[in-house]
DOTISE-485681 format. One record per residue (C-alpha): residue number from 1; x, z, y. Coordinates in Angstrom, 3 decimals. Layout:
N
{nr NUM | X X | Z Z | Y Y}
...
REM end
This chain:
171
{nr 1 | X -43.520 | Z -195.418 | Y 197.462}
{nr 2 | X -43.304 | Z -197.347 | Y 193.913}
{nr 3 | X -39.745 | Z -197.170 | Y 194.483}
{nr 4 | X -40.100 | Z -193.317 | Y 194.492}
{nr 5 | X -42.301 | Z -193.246 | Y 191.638}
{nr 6 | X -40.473 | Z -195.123 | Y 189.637}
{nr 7 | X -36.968 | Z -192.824 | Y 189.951}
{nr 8 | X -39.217 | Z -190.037 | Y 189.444}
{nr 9 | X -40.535 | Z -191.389 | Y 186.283}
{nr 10 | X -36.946 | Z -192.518 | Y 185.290}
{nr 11 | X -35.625 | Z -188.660 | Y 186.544}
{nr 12 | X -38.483 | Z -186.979 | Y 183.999}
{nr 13 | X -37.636 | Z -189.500 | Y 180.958}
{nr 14 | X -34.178 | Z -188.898 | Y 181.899}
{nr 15 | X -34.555 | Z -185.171 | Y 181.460}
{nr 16 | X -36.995 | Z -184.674 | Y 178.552}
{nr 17 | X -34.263 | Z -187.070 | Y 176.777}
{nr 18 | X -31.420 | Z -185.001 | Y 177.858}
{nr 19 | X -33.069 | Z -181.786 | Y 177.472}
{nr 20 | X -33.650 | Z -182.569 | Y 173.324}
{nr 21 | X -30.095 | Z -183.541 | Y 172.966}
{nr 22 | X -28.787 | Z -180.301 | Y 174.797}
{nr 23 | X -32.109 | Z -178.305 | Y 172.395}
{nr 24 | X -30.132 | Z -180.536 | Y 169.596}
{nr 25 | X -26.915 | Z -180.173 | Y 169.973}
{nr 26 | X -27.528 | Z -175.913 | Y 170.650}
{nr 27 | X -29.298 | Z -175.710 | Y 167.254}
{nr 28 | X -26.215 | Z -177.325 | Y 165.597}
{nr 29 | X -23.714 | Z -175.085 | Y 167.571}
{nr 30 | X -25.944 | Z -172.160 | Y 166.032}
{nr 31 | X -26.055 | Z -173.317 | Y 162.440}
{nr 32 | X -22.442 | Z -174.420 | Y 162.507}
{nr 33 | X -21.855 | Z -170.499 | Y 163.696}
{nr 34 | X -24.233 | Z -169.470 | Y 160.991}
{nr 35 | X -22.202 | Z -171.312 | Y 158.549}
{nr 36 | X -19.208 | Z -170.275 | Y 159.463}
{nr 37 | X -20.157 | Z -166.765 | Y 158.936}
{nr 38 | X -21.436 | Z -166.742 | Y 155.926}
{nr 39 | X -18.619 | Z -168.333 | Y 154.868}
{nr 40 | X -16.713 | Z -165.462 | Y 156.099}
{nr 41 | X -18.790 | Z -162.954 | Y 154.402}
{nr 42 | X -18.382 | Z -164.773 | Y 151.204}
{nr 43 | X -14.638 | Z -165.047 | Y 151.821}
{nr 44 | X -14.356 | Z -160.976 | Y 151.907}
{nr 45 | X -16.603 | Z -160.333 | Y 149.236}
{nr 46 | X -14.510 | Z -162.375 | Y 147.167}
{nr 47 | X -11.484 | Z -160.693 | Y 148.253}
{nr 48 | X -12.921 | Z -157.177 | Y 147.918}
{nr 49 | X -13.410 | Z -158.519 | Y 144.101}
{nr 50 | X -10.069 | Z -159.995 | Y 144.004}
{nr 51 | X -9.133 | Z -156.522 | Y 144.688}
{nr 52 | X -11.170 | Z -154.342 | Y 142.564}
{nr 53 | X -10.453 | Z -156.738 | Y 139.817}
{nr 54 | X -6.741 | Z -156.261 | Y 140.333}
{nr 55 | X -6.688 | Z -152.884 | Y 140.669}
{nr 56 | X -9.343 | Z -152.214 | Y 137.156}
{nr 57 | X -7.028 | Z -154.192 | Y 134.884}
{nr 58 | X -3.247 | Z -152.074 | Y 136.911}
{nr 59 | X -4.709 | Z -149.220 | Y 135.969}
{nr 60 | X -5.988 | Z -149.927 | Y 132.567}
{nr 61 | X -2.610 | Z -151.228 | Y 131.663}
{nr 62 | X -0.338 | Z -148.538 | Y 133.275}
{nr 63 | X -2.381 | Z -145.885 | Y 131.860}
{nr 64 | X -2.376 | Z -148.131 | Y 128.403}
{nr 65 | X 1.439 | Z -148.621 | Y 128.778}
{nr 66 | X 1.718 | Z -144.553 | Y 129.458}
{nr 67 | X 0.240 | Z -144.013 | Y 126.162}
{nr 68 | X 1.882 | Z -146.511 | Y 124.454}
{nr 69 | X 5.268 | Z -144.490 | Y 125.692}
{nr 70 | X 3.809 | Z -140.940 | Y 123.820}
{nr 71 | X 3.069 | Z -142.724 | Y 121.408}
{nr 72 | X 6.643 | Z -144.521 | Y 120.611}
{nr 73 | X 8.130 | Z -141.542 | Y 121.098}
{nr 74 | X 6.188 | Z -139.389 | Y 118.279}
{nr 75 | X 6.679 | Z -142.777 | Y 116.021}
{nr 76 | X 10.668 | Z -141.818 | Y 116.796}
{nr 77 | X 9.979 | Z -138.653 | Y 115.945}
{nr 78 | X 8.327 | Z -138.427 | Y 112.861}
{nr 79 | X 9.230 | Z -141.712 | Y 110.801}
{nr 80 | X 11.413 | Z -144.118 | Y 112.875}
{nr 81 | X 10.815 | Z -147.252 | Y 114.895}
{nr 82 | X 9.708 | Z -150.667 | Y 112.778}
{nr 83 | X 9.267 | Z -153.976 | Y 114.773}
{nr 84 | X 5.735 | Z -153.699 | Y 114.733}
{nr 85 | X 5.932 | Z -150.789 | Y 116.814}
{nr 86 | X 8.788 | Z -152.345 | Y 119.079}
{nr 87 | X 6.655 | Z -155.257 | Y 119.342}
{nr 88 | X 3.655 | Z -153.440 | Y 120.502}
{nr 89 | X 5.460 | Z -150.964 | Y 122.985}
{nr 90 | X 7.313 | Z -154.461 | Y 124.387}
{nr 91 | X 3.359 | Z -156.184 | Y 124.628}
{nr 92 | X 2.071 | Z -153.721 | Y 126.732}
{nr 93 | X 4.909 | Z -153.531 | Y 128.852}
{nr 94 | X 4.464 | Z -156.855 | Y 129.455}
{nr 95 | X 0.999 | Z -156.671 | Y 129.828}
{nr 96 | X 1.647 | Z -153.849 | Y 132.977}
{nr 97 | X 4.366 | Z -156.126 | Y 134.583}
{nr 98 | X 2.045 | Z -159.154 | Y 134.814}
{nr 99 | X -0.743 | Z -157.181 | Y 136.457}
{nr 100 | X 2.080 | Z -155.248 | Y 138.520}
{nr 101 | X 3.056 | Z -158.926 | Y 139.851}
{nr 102 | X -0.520 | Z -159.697 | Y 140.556}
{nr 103 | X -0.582 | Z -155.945 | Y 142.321}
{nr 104 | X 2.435 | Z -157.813 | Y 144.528}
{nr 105 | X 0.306 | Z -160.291 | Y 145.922}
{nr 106 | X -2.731 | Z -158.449 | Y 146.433}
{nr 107 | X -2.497 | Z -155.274 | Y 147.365}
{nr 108 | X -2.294 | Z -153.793 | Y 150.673}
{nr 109 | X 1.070 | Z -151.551 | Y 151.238}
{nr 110 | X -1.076 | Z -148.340 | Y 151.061}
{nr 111 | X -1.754 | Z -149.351 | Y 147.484}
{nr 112 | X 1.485 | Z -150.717 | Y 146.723}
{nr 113 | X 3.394 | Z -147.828 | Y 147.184}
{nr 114 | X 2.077 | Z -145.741 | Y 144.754}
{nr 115 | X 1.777 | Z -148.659 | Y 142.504}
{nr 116 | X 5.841 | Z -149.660 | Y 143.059}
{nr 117 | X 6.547 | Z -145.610 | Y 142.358}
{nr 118 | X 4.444 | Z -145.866 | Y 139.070}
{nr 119 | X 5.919 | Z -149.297 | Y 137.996}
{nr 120 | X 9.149 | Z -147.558 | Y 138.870}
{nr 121 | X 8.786 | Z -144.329 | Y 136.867}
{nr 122 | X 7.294 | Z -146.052 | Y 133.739}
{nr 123 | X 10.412 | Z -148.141 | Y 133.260}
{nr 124 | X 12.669 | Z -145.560 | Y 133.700}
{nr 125 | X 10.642 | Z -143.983 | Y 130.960}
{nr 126 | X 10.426 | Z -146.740 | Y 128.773}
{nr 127 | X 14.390 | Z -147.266 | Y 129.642}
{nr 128 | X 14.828 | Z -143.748 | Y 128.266}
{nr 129 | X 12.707 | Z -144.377 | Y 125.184}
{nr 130 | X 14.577 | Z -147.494 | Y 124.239}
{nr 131 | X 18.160 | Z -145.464 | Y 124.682}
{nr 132 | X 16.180 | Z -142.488 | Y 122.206}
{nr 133 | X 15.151 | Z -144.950 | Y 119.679}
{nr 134 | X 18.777 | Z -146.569 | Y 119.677}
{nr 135 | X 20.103 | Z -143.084 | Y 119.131}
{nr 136 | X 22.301 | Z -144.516 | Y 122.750}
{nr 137 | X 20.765 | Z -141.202 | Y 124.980}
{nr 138 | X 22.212 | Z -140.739 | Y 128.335}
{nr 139 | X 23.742 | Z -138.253 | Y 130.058}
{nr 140 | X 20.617 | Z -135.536 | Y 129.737}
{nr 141 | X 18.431 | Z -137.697 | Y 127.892}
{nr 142 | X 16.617 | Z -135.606 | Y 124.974}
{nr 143 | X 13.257 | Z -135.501 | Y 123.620}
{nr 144 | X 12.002 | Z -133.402 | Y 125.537}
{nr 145 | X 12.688 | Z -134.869 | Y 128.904}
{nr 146 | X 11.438 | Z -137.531 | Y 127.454}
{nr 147 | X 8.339 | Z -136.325 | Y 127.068}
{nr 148 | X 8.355 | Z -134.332 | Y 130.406}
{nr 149 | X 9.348 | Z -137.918 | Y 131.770}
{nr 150 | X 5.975 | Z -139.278 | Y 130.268}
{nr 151 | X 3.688 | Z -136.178 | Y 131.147}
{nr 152 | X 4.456 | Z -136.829 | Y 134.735}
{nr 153 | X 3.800 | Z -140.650 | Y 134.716}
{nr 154 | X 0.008 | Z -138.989 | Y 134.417}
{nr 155 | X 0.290 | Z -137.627 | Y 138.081}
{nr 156 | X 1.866 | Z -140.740 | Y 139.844}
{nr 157 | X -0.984 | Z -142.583 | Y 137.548}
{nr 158 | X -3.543 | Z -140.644 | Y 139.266}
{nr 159 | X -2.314 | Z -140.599 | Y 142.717}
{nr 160 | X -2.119 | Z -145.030 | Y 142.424}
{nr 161 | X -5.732 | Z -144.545 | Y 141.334}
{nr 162 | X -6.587 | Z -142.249 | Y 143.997}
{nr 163 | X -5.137 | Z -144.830 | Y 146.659}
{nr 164 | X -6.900 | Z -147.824 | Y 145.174}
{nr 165 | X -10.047 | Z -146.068 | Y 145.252}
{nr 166 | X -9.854 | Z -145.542 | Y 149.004}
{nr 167 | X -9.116 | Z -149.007 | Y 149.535}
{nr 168 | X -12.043 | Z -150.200 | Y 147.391}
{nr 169 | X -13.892 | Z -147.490 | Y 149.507}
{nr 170 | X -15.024 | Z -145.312 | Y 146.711}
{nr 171 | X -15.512 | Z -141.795 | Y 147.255}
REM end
């Protein structure tokens, strides 16, 4: 009978022990998973502002770079290029290709399209503008389509804007 006793006693130590390590080692499993997801939450809010980030300063300098192209070509127009002005057009196309590059390795491919078309169209504008203020146009190359070259940058501009918007989720 003390035999008995005893093995019971042992069994019931044996199990309150075992039962707080198992109680122990669940309550780590569950803060280790709590952990580990809001480390994940952090990780996409950061990317979401990665994002928006990205996309605020694209836009700013596209849309900057745009103007900058009206402008050079009424400064051809009305008194002739000086090197300040070639300097400040070649700034701000800078400016656009270094945020284009960060558009590269951020953006999804639904953004990236219209982002590649408006990095595309602005310097084959800003190609054209260079050959107008050379007096070097090519074949076709006036003025005028010049400025229609420049007027429709605004509707690529809008439609990149349009698709980073839905990305960001903004309505």
């Amino acid at each position: 009978m003390e035999l008995s006793s005893v093995i019971i006693a042992v069994a019931g130590v044996a199990g309150t022990l075992g039962g707080a390590i198992l109680t122990q080692r669940g309550s780590e499993r569950v803060k280790r998973r709590e952990i580990e997801l809001v480390r994940g939450h952090e990780a996409v809010r950061e990317e979401f502002s990665l994002r928006r980030t990205c996309y605020v300063e694209l836009n700013r300098e596209a849309r900057q770079f745009t103007t900058a192209l009206s402008r050079h070509l009424h400064v051809i127009r009305e008194r002739g290029v000086t090197d300040a002005d070639r300097l400040t057009l070649e700034e701000v196309r800078r400016a656009h290709l270094d945020r284009y590059s960060e558009a590269q390795m951020t953006a999804p491919e639904e953004v990236l399209r219209p982002a590649s078309t408006v990095n595309r169209a602005l310097s084959e504008v800003y190609g054209q503008v260079k050959r107008l203020e050379r007096g070097e146009p090519g074949p076709g190359e006036t003025m005028e389509s010049a400025v229609r070259a420049q007027q429709e940058l605004w509707d690529k501009l809008r439609a990149m804007r349009a698709a980073m918007r839905q990305d960001l989720g903004v309505e």
